[in-house]
N, C-alpha and C positions, 0 to 999 in steps of 0.2 A: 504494500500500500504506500510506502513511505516514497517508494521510486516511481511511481508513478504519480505522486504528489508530485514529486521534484521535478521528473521530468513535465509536468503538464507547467509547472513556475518557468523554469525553462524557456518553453517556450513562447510563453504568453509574453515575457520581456524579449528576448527576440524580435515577435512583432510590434510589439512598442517602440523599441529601438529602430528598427526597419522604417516605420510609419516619422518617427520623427525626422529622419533626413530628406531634405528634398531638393530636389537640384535649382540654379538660379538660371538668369543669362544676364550675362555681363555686357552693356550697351558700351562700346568702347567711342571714342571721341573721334575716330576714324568714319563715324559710322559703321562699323563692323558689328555681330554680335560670336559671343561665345558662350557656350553652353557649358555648365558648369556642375559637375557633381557634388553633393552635399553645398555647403558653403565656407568661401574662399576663406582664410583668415590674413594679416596682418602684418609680417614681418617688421615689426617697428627700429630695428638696426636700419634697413635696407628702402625701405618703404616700398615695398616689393610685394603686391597681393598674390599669396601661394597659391593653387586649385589646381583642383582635377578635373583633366576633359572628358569630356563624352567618350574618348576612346578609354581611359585609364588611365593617363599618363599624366604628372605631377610637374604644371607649368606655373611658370612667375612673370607678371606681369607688373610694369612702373607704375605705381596707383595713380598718377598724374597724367595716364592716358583711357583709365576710368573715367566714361563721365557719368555712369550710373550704373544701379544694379534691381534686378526685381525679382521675384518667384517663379519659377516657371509652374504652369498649372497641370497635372497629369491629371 
């Protein structure tokens, strides 16, 4: 009983965790956009916005060529 408690906690945080990330898209001053997995954070040494693209891969961008950011809606 006890494992199958645990396993059903488990998983119930799982999709809570799951549910809470959601991807952005980054409006660049280019007019460009980038789609952005979870959301980006901050590099305050560098001022360098870290993120992950749509493919997987872990890009930094000059936040100075940021010129906004939104939710994306799935």
């Amino acid at each position: 009983m006890n494992k199958m408690m645990t396993s059903a906690m488990v998983l119930m945080m799982m999709g809570l965790l799951a549910g809470c990330t959601s991807d952005h898209i980054m409006h660049m001053r280019d007019g460009s956009t980038v789609v952005v997995e979870g959301k980006p954070h901050l590099d305050n040494a560098t001022k360098m916005l870290i993120y992950t693209d749509a493919t997987g891969r872990t890009q930094a961008v000059n936040l100075d060529e940021v010129q906004g950011m939104s939710r994306l809606k799935n």
